[in-house]
MARBA-3410 file (N, C-alpha, C, O; in Angstrom, 1 decimal):
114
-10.7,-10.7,5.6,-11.7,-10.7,6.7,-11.3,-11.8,7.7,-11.2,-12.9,7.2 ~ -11.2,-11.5,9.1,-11.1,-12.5,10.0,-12.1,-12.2,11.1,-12.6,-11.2,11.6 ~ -12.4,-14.0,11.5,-13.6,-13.5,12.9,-12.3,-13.9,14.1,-11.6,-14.8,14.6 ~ -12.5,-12.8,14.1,-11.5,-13.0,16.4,-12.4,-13.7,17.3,-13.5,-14.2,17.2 ~ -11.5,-13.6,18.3,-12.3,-14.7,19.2,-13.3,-14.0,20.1,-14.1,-14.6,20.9
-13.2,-13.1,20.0,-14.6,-12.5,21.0,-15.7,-12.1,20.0,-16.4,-11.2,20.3 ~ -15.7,-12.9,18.8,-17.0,-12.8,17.6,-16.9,-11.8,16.7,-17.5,-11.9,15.6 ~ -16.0,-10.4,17.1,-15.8,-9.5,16.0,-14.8,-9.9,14.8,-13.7,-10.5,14.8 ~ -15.8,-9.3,13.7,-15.5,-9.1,12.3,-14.7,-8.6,12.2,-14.8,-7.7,13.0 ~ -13.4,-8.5,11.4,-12.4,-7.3,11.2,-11.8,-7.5,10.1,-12.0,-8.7,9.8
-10.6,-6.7,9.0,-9.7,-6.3,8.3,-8.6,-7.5,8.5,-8.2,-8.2,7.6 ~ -8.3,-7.6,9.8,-7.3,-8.0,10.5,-6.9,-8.3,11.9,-7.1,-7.4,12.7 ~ -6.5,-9.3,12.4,-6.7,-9.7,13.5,-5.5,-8.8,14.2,-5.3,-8.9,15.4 ~ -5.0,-7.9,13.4,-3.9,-7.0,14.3,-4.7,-5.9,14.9,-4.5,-5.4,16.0 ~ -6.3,-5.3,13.8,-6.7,-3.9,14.1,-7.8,-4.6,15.7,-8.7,-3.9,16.2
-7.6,-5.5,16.1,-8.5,-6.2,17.4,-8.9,-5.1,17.9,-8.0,-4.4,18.5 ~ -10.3,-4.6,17.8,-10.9,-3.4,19.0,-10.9,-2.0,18.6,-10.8,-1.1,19.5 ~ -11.0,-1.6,17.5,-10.6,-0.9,16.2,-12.0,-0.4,15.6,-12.3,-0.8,14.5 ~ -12.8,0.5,16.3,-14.6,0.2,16.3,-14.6,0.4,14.5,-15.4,-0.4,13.9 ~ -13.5,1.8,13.6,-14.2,1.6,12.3,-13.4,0.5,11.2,-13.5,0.6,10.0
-12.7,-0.5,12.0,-12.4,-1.3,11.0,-12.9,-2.7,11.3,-12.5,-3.7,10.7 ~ -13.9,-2.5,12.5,-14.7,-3.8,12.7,-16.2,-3.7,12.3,-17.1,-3.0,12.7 ~ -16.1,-4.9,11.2,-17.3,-4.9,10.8,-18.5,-5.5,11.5,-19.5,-4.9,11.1 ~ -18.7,-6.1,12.2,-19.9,-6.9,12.8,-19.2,-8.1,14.0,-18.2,-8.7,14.2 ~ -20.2,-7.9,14.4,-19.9,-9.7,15.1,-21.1,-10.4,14.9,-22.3,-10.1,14.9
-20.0,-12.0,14.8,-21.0,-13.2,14.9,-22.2,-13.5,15.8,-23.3,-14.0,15.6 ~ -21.7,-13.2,16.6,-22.7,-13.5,18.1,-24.0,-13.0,18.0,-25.0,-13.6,18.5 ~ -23.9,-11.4,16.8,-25.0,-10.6,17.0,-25.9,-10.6,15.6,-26.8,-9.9,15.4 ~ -25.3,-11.3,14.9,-25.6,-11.1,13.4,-24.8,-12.2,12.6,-23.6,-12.3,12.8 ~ -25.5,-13.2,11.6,-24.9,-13.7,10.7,-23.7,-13.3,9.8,-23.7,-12.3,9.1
-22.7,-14.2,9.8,-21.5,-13.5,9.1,-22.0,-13.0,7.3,-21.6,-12.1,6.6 ~ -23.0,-14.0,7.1,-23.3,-13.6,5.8,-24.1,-12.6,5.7,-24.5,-12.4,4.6 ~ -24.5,-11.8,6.5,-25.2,-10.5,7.1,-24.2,-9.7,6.7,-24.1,-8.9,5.7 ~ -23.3,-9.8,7.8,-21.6,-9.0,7.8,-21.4,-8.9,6.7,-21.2,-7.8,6.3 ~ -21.3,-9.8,5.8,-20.4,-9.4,4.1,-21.1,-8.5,3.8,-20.6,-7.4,3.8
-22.5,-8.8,3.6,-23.0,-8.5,2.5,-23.7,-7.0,2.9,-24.7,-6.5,2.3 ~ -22.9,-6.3,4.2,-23.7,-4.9,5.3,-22.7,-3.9,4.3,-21.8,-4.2,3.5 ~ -23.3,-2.4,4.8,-22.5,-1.6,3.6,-21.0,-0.7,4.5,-20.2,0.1,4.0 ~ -21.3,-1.4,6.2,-20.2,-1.5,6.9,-19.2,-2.0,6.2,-18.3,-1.2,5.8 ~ -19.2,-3.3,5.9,-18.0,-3.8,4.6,-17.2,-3.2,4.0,-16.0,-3.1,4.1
-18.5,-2.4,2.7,-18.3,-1.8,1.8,-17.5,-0.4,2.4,-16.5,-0.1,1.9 ~ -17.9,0.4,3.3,-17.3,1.4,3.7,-15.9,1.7,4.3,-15.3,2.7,4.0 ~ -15.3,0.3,5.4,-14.1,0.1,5.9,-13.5,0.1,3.9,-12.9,1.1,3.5 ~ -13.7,-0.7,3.1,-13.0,-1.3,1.9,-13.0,-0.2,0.8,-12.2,0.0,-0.2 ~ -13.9,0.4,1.2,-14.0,2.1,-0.1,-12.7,2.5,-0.1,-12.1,2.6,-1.1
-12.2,2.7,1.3,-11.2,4.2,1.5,-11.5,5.2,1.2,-11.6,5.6,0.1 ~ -11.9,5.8,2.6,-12.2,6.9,2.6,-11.4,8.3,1.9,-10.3,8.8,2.2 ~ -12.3,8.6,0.7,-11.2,9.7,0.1,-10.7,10.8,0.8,-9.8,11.5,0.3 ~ -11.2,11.0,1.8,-11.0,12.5,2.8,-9.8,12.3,3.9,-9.3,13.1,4.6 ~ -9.6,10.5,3.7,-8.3,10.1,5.0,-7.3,9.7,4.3,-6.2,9.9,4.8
-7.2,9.4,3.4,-6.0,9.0,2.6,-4.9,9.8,2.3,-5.1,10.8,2.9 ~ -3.9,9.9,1.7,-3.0,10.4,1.7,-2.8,10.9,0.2,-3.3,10.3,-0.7 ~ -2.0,12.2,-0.1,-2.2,12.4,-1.3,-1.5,11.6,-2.2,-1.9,11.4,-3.3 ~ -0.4,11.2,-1.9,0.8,9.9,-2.5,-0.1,8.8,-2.9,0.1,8.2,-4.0 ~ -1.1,8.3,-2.0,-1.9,7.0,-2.3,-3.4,8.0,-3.6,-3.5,7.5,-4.7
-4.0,8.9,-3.4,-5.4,9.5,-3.8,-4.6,9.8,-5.4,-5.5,9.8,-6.3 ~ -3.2,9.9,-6.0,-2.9,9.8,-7.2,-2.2,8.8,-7.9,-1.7,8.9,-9.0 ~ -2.1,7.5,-6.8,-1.7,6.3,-7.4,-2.8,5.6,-8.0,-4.0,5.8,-7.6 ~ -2.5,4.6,-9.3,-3.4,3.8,-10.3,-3.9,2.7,-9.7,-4.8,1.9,-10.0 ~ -2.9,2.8,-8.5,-3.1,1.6,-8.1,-4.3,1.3,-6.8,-5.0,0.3,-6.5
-4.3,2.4,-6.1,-5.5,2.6,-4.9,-6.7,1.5,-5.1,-6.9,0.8,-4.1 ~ -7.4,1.3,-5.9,-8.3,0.3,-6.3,-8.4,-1.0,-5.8,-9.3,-1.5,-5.2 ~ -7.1,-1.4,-6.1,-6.7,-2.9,-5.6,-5.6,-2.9,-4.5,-5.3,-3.9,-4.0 ~ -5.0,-1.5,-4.0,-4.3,-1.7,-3.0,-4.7,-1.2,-1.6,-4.1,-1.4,-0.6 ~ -5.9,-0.4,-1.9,-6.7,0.0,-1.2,-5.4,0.9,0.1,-5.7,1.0,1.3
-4.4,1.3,-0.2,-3.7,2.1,1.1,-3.0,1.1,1.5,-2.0,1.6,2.0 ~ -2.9,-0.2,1.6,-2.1,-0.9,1.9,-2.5,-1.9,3.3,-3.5,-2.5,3.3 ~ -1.8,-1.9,4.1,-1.7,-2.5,5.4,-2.6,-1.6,6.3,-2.0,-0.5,6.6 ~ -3.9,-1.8,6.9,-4.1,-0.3,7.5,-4.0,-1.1,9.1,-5.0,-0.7,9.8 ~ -2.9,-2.1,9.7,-3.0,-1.9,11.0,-1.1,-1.2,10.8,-0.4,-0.4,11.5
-0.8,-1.8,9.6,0.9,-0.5,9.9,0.5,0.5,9.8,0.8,1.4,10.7 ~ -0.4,0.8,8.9,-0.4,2.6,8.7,-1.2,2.9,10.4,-0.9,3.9,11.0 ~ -1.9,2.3,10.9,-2.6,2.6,11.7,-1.2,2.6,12.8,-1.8,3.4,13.6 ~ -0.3,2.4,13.2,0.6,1.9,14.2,1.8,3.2,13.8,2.4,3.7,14.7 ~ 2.0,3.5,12.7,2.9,4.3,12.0,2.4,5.8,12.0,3.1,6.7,12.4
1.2,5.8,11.4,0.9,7.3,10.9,-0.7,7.7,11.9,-1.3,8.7,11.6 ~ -1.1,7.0,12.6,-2.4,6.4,13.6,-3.4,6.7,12.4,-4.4,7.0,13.1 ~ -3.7,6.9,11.3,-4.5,6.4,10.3,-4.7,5.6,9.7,-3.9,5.5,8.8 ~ -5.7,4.5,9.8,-5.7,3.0,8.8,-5.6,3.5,7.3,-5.1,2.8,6.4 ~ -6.1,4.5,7.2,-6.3,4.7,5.8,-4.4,5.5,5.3,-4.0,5.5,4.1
-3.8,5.9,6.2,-2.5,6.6,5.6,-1.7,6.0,4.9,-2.1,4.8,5.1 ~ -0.6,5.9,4.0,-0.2,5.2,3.0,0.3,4.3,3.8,0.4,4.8,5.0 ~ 0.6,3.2,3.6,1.4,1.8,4.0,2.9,2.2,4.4,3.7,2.7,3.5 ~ 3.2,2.0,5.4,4.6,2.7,4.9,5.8,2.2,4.0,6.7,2.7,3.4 ~ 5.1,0.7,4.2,6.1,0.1,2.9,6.5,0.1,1.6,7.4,-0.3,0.9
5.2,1.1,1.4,4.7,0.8,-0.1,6.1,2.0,-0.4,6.7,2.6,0.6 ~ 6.5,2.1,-2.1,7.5,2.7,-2.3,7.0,4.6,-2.8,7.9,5.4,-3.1 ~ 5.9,4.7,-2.7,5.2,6.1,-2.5,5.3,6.7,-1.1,5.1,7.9,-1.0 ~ 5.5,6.1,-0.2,5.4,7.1,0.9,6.2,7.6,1.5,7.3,7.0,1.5 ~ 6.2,8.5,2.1,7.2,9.6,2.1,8.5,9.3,3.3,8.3,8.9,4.4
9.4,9.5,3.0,10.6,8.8,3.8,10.8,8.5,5.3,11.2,7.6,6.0 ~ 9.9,10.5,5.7,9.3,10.3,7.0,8.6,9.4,7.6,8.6,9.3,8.9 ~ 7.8,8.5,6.6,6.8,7.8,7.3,7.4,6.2,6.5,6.6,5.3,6.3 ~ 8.5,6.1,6.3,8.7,5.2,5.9,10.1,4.3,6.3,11.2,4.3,5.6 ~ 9.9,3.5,7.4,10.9,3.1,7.9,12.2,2.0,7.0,13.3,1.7,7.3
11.3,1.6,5.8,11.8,1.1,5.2,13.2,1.3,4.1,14.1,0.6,3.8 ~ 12.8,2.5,3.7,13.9,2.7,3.1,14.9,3.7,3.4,14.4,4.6,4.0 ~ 16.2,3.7,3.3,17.6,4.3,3.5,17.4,5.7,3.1,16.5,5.9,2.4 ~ 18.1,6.5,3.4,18.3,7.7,3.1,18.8,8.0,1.8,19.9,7.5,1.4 ~ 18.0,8.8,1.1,18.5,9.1,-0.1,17.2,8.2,-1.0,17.4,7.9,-2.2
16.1,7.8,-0.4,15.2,7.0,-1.9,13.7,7.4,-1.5,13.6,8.3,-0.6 ~ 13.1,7.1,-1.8,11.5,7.2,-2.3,11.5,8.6,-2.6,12.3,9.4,-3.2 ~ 9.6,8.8,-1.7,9.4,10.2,-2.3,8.9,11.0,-1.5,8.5,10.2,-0.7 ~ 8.5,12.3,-1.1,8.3,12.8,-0.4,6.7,13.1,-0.7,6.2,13.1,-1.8 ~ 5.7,13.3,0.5,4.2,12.9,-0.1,3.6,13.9,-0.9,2.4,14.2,-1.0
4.7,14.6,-1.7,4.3,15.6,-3.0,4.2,14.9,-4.0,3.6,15.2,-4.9 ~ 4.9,13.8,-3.9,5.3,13.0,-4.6,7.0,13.3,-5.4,7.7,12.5,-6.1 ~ 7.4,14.6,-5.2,8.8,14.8,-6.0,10.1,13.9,-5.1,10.1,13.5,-3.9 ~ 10.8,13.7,-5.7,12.3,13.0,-5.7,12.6,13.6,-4.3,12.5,14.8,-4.2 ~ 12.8,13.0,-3.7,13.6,13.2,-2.1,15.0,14.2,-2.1,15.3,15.2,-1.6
15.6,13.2,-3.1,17.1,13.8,-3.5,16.8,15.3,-4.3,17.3,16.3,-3.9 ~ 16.2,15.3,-5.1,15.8,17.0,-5.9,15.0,17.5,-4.8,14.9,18.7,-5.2 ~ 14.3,17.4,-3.7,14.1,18.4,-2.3,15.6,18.4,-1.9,16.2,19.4,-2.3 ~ 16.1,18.0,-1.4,17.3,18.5,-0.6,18.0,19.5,-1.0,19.0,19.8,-0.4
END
């Protein structure tokens, strides 16, 4: 959680102006207001209806919550879409890896689609 400089609460100082991944501002409300609002809680849920199916069958969603959501937001325009870094997402959406690796958001082998 970061406060920006025009008082809003947010994720990240990259999602700046981002209405559902800002939680509150100082100016208008106590930060300890802000934690503890169910705004919080709902940006940090992940929403199961935006997510991606590669992230909605990983173990790890809990604590990785989707990842980065100003890259996914910048990459896929969903905060909640997989990270593209992460090694589940699908090659299209994933600038990171070379041709020929990860997985396609079926989750099957890239190389066994071809």
């Amino acid at each position: 959680m970061i406060v920006l400089p025009n008082g809003d609460v947010s994720v990240c100082e990259k999602v700046l102006g981002v209405p559902e991944l800002t939680m509150g501002n100082v100016h208008s409300e106590p930060l300890a207001d802000i934690w503890i609002s169910p705004k919080v809680k709902n940006i940090l849920a992940t929403p199961l209806n935006r997510i991606s199916e590669a992230c909605a069958r990983c173990e790890n969603l809990a604590d990785c919550r989707t990842g980065c959501f100003a890259l996914s937001l910048s990459v896929a325009g969903n905060p909640y879409a997989t990270d593209p870094r992460c090694w589940q997402a699908s090659y299209a959406n994933n600038p990171y890896l070379r041709e020929g690796g990860g997985t396609t958001d079926d989750g099957a082998d890239e190389d066994a689609a071809r």
